[in-house]
N, C-alpha and C positions, 0 to 999 in steps of 0.2 A: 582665517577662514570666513567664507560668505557667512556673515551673523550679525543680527545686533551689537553684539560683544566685540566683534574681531573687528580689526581695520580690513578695508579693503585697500589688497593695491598692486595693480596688476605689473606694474612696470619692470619689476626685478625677475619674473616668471618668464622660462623660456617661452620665444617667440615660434607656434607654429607655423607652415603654412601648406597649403590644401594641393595634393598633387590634380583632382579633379577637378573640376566647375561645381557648386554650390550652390544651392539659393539663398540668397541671403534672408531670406524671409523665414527657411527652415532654420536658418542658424541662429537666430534674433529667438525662436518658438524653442529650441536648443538650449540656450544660455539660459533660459528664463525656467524650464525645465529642470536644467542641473541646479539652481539657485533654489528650484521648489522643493527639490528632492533634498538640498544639503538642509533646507529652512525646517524643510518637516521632522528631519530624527535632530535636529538639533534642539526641536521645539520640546519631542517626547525624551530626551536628556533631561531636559531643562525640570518639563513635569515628573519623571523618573525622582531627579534628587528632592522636588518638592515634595515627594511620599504618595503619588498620584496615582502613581501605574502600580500593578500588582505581578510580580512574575519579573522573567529576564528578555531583555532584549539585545539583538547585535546590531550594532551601527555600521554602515559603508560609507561613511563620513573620508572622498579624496577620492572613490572610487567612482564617481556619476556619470562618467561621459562613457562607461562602458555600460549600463542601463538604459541610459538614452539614448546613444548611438545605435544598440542592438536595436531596439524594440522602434526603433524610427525608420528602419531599412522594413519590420513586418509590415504584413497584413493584420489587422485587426482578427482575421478569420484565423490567423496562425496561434499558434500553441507557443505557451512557456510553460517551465518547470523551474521552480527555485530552490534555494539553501532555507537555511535558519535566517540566512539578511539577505533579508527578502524588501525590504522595504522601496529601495528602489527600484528595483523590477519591476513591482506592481504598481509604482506611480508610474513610473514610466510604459507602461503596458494598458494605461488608461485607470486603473482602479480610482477610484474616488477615495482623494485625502481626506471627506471628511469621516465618511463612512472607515477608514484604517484609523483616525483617529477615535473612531468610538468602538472598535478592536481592541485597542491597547488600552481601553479604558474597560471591557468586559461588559458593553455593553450590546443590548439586541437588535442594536439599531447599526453593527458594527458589520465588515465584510461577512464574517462568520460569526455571525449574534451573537460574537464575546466569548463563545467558546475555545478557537482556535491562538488567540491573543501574540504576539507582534511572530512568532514564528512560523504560521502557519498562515498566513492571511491569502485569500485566494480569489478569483474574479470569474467565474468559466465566462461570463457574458463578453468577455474582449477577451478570451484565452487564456486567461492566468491560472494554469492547474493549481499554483499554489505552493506556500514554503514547505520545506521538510526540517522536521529536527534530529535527524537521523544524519549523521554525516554521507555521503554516497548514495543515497538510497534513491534519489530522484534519478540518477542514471538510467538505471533497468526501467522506471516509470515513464521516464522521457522516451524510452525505446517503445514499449507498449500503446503511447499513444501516435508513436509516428508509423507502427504496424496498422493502426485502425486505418490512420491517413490513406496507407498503400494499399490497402484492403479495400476502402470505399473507390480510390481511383480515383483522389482528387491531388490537390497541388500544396494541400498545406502543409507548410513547416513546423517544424518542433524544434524552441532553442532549451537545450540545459546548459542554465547558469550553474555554476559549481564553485569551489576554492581549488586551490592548491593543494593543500591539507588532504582532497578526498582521492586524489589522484593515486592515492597508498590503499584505498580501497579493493577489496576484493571485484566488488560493484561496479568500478571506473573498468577493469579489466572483462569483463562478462558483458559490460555494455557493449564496450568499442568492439568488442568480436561479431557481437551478435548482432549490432550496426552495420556491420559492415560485410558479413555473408548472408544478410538480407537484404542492405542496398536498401537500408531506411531513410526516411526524408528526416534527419534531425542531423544540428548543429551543436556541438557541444563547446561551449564557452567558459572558458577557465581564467577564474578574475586571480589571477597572479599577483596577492598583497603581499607574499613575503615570508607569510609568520599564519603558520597552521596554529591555531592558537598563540602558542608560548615558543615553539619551536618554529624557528627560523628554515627555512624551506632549504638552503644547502648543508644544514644536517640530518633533513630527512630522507632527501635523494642522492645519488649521484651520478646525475645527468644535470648538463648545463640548462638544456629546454625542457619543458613539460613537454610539450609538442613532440617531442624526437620517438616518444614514444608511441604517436599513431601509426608510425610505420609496421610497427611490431605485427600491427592489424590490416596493415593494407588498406588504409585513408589516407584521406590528407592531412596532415597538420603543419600548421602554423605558427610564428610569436609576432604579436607586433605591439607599440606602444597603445596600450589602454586606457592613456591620460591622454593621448589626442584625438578629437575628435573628431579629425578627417579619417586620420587611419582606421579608426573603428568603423566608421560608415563606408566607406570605402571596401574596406576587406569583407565585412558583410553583404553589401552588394552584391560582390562577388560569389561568397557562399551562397546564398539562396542563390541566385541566380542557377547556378551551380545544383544545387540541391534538387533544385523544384525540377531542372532537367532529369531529375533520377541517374545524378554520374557520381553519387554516392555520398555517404555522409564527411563532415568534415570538422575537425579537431580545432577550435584557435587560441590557444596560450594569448591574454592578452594583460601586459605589464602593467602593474598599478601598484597603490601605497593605501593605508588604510591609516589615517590620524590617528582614532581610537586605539581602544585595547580590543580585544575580541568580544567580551560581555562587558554589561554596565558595571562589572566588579573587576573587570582587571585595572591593575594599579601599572600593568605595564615595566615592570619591572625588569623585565628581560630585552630591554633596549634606550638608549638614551632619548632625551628627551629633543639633543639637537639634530638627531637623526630627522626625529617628525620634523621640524622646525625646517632642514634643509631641504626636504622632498617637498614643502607648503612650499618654501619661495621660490623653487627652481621648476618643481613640474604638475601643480595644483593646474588640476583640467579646467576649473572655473574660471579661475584667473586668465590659463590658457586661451582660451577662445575668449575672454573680455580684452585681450589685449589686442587680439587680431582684427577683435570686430570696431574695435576703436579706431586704432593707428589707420585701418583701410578706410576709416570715415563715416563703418554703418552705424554705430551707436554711438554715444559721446558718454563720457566716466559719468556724468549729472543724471541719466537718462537710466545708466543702470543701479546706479544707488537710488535712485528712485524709483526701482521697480524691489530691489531689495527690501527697504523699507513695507512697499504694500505688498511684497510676500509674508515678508512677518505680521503687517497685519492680520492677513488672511489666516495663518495659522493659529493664531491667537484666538481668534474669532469662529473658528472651526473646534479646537480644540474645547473651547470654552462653553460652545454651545454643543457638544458633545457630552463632557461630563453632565448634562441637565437629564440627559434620555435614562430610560429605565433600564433593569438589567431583566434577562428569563428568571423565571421561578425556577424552583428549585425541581420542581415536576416535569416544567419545560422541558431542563435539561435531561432528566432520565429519558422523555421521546424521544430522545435523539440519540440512543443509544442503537434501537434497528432501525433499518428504513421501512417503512409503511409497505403494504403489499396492497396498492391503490386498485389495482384491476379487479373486477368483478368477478367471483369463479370463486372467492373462497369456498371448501366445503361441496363445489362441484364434484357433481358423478365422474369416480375413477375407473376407465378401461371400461371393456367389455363388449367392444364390435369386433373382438376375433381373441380366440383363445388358444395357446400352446406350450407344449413339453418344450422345456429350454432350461440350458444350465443357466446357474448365477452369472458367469461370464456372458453368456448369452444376452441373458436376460439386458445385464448393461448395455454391452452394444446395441439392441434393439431400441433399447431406450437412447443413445446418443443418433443413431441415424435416425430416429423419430425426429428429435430435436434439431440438428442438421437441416432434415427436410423443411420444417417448422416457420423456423428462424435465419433471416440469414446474418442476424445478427452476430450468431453463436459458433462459433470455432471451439476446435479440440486443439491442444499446443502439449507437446510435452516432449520426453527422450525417446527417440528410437518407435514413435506412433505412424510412422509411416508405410514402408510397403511391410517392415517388420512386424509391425500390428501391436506393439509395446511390448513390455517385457512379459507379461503374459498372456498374450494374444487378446487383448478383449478390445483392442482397436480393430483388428484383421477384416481389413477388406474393404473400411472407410474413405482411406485416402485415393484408392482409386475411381472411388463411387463421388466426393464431393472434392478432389484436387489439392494440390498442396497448398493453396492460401488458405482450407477451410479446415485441415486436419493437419498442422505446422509441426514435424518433426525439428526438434532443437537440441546444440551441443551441450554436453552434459554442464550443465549450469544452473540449480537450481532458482537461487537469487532472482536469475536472469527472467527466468520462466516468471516464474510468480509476479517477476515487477511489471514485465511484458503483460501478464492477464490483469492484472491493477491496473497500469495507465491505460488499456484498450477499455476496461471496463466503465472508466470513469469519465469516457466520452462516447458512449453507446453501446459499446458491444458484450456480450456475454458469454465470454470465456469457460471451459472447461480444462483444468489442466491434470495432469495423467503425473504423478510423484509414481517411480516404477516400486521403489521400498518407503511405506511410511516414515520410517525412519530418515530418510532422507528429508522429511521436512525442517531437519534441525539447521542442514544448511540454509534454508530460510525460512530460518525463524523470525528474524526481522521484518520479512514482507506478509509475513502473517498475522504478527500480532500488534504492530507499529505502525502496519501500511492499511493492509487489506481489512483488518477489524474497526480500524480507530478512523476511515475515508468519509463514511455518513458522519461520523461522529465530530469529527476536527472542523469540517467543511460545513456543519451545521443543516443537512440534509441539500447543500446546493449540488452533491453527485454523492454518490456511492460505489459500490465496487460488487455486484452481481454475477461472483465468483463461484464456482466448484471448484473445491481441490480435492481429486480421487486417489487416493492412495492404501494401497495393498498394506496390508499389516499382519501382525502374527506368528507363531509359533507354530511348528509341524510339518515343517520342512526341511530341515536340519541347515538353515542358512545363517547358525549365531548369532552373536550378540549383537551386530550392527545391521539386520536386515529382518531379526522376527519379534519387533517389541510390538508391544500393543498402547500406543500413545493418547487414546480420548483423554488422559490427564492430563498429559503436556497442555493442554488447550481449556478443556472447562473453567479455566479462572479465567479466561479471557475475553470480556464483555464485548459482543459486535460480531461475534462467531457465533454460529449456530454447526452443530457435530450430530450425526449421526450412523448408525451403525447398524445397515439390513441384515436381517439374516438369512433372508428365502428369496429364490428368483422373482416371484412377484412383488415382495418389498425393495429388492432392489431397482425396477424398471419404475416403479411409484416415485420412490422416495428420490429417484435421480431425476427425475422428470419435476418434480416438486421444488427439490433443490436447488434445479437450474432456474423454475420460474421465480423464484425467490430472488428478492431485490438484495439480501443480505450473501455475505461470504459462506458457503460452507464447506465444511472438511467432510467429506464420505467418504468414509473408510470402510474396504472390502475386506474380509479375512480371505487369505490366502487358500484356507482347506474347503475355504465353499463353493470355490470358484465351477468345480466340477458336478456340483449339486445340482439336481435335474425337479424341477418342478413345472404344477401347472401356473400360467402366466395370461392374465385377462392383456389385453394389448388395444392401442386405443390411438392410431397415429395425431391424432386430434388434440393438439395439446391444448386446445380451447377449454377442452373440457375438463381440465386437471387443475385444481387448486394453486392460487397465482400464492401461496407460501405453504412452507416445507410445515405440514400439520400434521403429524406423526404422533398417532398416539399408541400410549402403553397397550402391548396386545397380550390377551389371556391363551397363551400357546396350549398349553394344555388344564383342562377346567375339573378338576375332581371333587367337586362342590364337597360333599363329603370327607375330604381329607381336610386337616388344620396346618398342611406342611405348604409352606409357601415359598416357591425360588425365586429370587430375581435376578435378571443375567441379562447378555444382548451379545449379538456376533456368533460365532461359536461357537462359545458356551452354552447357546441354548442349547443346542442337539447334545450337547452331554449331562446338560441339567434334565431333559424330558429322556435322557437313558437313566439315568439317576432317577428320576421320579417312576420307571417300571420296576425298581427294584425295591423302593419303599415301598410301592404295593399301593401308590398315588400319590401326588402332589399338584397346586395349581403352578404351572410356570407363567412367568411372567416375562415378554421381552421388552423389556424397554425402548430399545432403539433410538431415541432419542436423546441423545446427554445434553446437549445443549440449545434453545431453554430447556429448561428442565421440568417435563410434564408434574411435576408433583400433586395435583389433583388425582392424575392417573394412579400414580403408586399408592398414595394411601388409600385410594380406594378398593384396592386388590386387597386389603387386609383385613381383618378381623378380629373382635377379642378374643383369645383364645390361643391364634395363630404362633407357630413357629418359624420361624423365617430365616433363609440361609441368603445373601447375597454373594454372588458368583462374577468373579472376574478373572481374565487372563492377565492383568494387569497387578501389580502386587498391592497393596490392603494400603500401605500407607500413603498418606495425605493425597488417595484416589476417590474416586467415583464412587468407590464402597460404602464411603465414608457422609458421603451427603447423601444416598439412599437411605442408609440408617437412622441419619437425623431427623429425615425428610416424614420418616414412618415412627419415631421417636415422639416427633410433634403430632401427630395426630393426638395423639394422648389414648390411641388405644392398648388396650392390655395383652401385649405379644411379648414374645421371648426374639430378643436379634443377635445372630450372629455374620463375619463375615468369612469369606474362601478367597484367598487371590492367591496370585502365583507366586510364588516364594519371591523373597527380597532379594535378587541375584541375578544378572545379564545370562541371557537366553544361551544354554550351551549347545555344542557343535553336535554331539552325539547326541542320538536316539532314548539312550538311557536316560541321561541326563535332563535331554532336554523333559521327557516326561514327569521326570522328579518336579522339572521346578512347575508345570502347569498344574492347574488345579484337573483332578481327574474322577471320573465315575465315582471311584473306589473309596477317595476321600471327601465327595457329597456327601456320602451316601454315612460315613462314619460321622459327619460335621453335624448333619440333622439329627441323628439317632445320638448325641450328643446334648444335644438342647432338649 
């Protein structure tokens, strides 16, 4: 292999040759390229075994000439999306080796100031969205950013680099459809090593091509060799060319070998060792085009061993002067957990240039066609939000007011959705997306808590992900176990999310207005039974005027200064905690709304020495929300009596009877207080 270590020697390596004209000056800038790319993870091996690097890394060590083939057919203004080996793409994409080498070293001076480290390395200044360490998962991301592309009406492309491996994904299948009954501008690049991990690719499938499978979806695919680097420049060509006319996206299986194991700890044991040794001398990309560029007389063997030699210099000397830079504090790093809400407005005057009677449902819409009006940044995307109005009408009537590029009804595909408002988000736009049952966010649970929470956080605040995810939740419909849960727990451990939970039409038309300005992801979640709830509603098309982050605090729903009995609850539950509290004869309720961050100034100051305190959830007691309210009013160190109420420990039943059993209800408030 091209190395200090390895001999060089191109002569036993099959001889390519170029079905098109070339420059040979790109091919010389080519060679010198794949030599940089194999020199660079060769370097961080090298430092890896010296005990240098902290963490795991994957090498594409035989794979180069599909890195640098793709990314030598873009534009600079074009978009990539990468795997976990990632390393070549990004050099190849322009990223700065020295700045990835102070990446893999965790330091601040690195692509992503050392926090994202060799899996995640990212560049948006030359389009590198960036690696993922989720197998599949950049699919649905690559789609969402090539929906912004078609949205804004420009020409750029989106390539996702993939494996083998991911093509088993749920993800690869949710892309390619959603690619292709959108007629996105994205190429999907399939590095065909062989060996998904451990497992060899013809016991994983059975189909001869990867490719065969675009069909399925009505694109095009392709396989071609991925170790020569005509054919790859060539075929890409082709595809953008292709692409950027809007004749739709395109699949290319493109054949390669990976010398390595999959991580710095595989021992490779699941293939011989003359295997490698036989794909090195017969179809090593490097050697490939050193041979062509010799024999035809552009370079002479002295000329590229001397350019070998001062690449490893250069790596040396980059590396070396990398490990000297500092690393973030340990503070640093907690800032980068949300993204900053930079715009001026926090704590600005909400609503209050036109006031009306409107349900909960209401109230939302009025808030999303506000924001629509607004912003043209911002689109609605979700199931059945079109002339349908979603599944409980609180779209109705958008999509034919702002068209279907700006209210995007989509086949039922979770994953798809969610990765679609990620990658659109993370190149300017501000997504809302419509889950028809909370419950449904478990299908994408991944893009919530891997993609869309950890985006500021991975990337070091160079993008974010300025998401709304609205999702119906709840009990009191009789729609069971997999359509009435109340999920704020699924989520509150998950650092990067911020949750919240209206419960009046006014708080909903604030707090989604709030939400959306917020640079951070949020999950708003509606209860099902409020939707029909008719309140007054301050309204304020002006979204200038509204708080550029989601500031929600703990509100005193009802105030019985005189009473010691204190509820807390949010959603729902309040209107049956302030029914509860006419039969105690008074209580202060408290709504929280807010789970995540978590107001905790707010709560302990609702309380008092003295106080008796019931916390109320639809949600059941263990290792929930109930549970860090109590701690949260525990540490105060005031002298109160706590208990909690959630919904019995048991999936939401079909029947009426039933289902009342397991919800927390008037009757047993009102027994739980007069308890304590």
């Amino acid at each position: 292999m091209t190395s200090k270590n390895m001999e060089f020697d191109y002569r036993e390596v099959e001889r390519i040759f170029p079905q098109n004209a070339h420059n040979t000056g790109d091919l010389v800038d080519l060679l010198h390229e794949m030599i940089d790319i194999r020199n660079f993870e060769e370097k961080c091996y090298e430092m890896y075994q010296d005990g240098k690097f902290h963490g795991t890394m994957h090498l594409s060590i035989g794979e180069e000439a599909i890195a640098a083939g793709v990314c030598h057919v873009l534009n600079r203004e074009d978009y990539i999306t990468s795997t976990h080996r990632n390393h070549a793409h990004s050099i190849a994409k322009g990223t700065d080796m020295r700045a990835m080498f102070a990446e893999m070293l965790n330091k601040r001076t690195g692509t992503n100031m050392g926090i994202g480290g060799s899996m995640h390395i990212a560049d948006l200044e030359c389009g590198n969205i960036g690696g993922n360490g989720i197998v599949g998962a950049n699919y649905v991301i690559a789609n969402g950013v090539a929906l912004a592309n078609k949205q804004d009406k420009n020409e750029r492309v989106v390539v996702c680099f993939a494996g083998d491996g991911s093509t088993n994904q749920g993800t690869f299948h949710e892309a390619l459809n959603m690619a292709s009954i959108w007629n996105l501008p994205v190429i999907f690049v399939i590095e065909n090593n062989h060996y998904a991990m451990s497992s060899p690719i013809n016991d994983m499938v059975n189909i001869e091509l990867l490719s065969e499978r675009a069909a399925s979806y009505g694109i095009r695919g392709l396989s071609i060799d991925g170790n020569n680097i005509f054919e790859v420049i060539d075929t890409m060509n082709d595809a953008v060319r292709s692409v950027r006319e809007r004749k739709g996206p395109v699949l290319i299986e493109m054949m390669t070998y990976r010398y390595c194991g999959h991580s710095r700890s595989d021992k490779m044991k699941y293939r011989d060792h003359s295997e490698v040794e036989a794909n090195y001398a017969t179809y090593d990309p490097i050697q490939r085009l050193a041979r062509y560029l010799i024999e035809d007389g552009v370079l002479s063997e002295s000329s590229i061993l001397e350019y070998i030699d001062e690449s490893w210099a250069r790596m040396d000397a980059m590396a070396a002067s990398a490990e000297l830079d500092d690393e973030l504090s340990n503070e640093e790093v907690l800032d980068l957990v949300y993204a900053a809400c930079d715009e001026p407005g926090i704590g600005a005057k909400r609503g209050g240039h036109h006031v009306a009677e409107l349900t909960y449902k209401e109230a939302i819409r009025q808030a999303m066609d506000h924001i629509l009006a607004y912003d043209k940044a911002a689109y609605l995307i979700g199931e059945d939000i079109g002339v349908h109005g979603g599944g409980f009408d609180v779209v109705s009537g958008l999509v034919e007011k702002y068209g279907k590029s700006r209210v995007v009804a989509t086949p039922i595909s979770e994953s798809a959705i969610l990765g679609c408002a990620i990658g659109s988000s993370m190149v300017g736009k501000r997504p809302i997306v419509e889950l028809q049952f909370a419950d449904f966010a478990s299908v994408a649970f991944d893009q919530i808590v891997n993609q869309a929470a950890k985006t500021h956080f991975i990337h070091a605040g160079m993008t974010k992900a300025p998401i709304v995810i609205r999702a119906a939740y709840g009990a009191g419909f009789g729609a069971a176990s997999q359509h009435s849960q109340s999920i704020e727990g699924w989520f509150a451990n998950i650092p990067g999310l911020k949750i919240v939970m209206p419960n009046s039409p006014q708080d909903a038309y604030t707090c989604l207005i709030e939400a959306y300005r917020d640079n951070n992801p949020v999950v708003f979640l509606e209860h099902k039974v409020l939707y029909n709830m008719t309140g007054r509603v301050e309204l304020d098309g002006n979204l200038a005027n509204y708080a550029t982050k989601l500031n929600v605090k703990a509100t005193l729903r009802r105030d019985d200064s005189d009473s010691n009995v204190v509820l807390f609850s949010m959603g729902n539950m309040i209107d049956t905690c302030l029914k509860a509290a006419e039969i105690l004869g008074g209580a202060r309720v408290v709504d929280i709304k807010n789970i995540l961050p978590f107001s905790k100034n707010d709560i302990q100051a609702a309380v008092s020495d003295g106080d008796k305190v019931l916390i109320v959830t639809e949600s059941p007691n263990q290792f929930g929300v109930s549970a860090e309210i109590a701690i949260c009013i525990y540490e105060s160190g005031k002298d109160v009596k706590i208990a909690r109420l959630g919904g019995r420990f048991a999936p939401i039943p079909a029947g009426e009877k039933h289902e009342k059993f397991v919800i927390p209800d008037v009757e047993r408030i009102v027994e739980k207080v007069r308890e304590l």
